[in-house]
N, C-alpha and C positions, 0 to 999 in steps of 0.2 A: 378650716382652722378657726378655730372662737380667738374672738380678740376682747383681751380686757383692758381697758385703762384703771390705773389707779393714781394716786396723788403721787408727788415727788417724792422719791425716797429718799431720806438723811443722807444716802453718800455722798460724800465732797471729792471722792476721788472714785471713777468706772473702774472696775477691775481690765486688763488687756481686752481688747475685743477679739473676736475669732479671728478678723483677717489678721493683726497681727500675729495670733498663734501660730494662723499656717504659714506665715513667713518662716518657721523653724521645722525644718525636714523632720525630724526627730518626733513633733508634735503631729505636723501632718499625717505622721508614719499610724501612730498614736491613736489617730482621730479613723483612722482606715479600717486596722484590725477589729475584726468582731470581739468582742469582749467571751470571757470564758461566763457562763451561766449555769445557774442551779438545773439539775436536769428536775425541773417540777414543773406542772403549767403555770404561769403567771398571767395575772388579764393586763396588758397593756406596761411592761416592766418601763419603757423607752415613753420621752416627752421631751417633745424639742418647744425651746421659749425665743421667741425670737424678738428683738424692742425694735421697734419700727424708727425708723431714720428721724422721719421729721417728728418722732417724738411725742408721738402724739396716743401713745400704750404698747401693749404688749401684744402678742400672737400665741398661742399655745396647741400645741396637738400632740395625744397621746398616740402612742405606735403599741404595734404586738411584739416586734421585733427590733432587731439592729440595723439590718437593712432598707427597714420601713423608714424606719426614723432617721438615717443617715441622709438615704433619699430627699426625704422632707430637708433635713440641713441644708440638700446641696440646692435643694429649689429656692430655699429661702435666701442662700447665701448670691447665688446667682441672677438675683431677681434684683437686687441692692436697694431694697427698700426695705432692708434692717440694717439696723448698722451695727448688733451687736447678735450673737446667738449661741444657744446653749442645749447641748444636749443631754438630757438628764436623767440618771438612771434612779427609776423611783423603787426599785426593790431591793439591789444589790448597791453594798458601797465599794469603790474601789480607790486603794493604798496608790498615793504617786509613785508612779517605776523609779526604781534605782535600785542602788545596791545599800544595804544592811549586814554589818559586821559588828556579832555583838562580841563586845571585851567585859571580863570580868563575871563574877557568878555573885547568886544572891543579891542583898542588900546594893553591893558596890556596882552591880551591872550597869552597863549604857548600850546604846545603838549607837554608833559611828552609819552617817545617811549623806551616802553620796546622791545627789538626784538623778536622774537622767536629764531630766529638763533645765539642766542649769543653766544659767543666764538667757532664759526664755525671757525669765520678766523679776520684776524687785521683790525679791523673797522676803524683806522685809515692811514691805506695806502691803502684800496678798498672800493669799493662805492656800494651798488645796482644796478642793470641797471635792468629799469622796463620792457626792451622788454624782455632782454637776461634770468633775474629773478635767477639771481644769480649776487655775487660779481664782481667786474668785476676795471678795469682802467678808465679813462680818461681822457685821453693827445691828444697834437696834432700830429697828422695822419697827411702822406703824401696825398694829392689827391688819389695816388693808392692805397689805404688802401683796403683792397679785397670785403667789405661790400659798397664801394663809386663807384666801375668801370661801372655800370649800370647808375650811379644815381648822376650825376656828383655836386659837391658842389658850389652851386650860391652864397653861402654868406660868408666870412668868421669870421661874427662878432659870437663870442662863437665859438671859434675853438675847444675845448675840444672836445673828442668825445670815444666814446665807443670802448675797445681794439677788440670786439667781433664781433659784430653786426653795428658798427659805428654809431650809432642814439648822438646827441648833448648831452652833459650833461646837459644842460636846458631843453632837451625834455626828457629824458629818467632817470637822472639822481635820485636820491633818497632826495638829501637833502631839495628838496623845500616840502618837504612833512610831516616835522617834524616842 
């Protein structure tokens, strides 16, 4: 597993960590199921980010698969020398489960969005990220953010961007979706 450090990043507040998430069955459940995927070959879709307890950077390993990459989650999670971890799907984005009832047609339409994971965590300081498929931040990131060091940022218009995985809040974010 490559381990990068990078400088602090602007967060003032962590998004949940994972052990908190698997405290909620629902999520656990969640974090279990193989995710549904494009029947196309992809190189490496799956990347687990894990940030090392005593804080001293990051972990990163790409997978082929879900199983790989679960695997890796549960080594790292069970090792306790992360104290936060993220599994990331870097080809596929995926919509927070719940249910969607849409009222109205045309112009006047809405989603009514019940969650599934409700009262997992504070809907209003954390967001979805559809890569990372958990709660997550989006603030602006230094260039060095540890998810941007390959993949350098050509635009800076939507600087918000993902605490985990770093994907845009326009591209990954949850709320265009409701």
């Amino acid at each position: 597993m490559a381990v990068t450090s990078s400088a602090p990043t602007v967060a003032t507040v962590h998004p949940p960590c994972l052990h908190d998430l698997l405290s909620f069955d629902v999520y656990r459940k969640y974090l279990r199921t193989i995710p549904i995927m494009p029947n196309v070959p992809l190189v490496n879709p799956w990347q687990v980010w894990g940030r090392k307890a005593d804080n001293s950077g990051w972990a990163s390993k790409c997978c082929q698969d879900y199983p790989q990459a679960f695997g890796v989650l549960k080594k790292l999670y069970t090792s306790h020398q992360y104290s936060d971890i993220a599994l990331v799907s870097r080809s596929v984005l995926f919509i927070e489960p719940g249910k969607r009832i849409w009222h109205g047609k045309g112009a006047n339409a809405y989603v009514e969005f019940t969650p599934e994971f409700l009262g997992c965590w504070d809907r209003h300081q954390f967001e979805w990220c559809k890569r990372c498929r958990r709660p997550t931040t989006f603030e602006k990131y230094p260039i060095t953010h540890r998810a941007l060091r390959k993949a350098p940022v050509l635009s800076e218009d939507n600087p918000l961007r993902c605490y985990y995985c770093g994907a845009r809040q326009s591209f990954a974010g949850d709320n265009n979706d409701r």
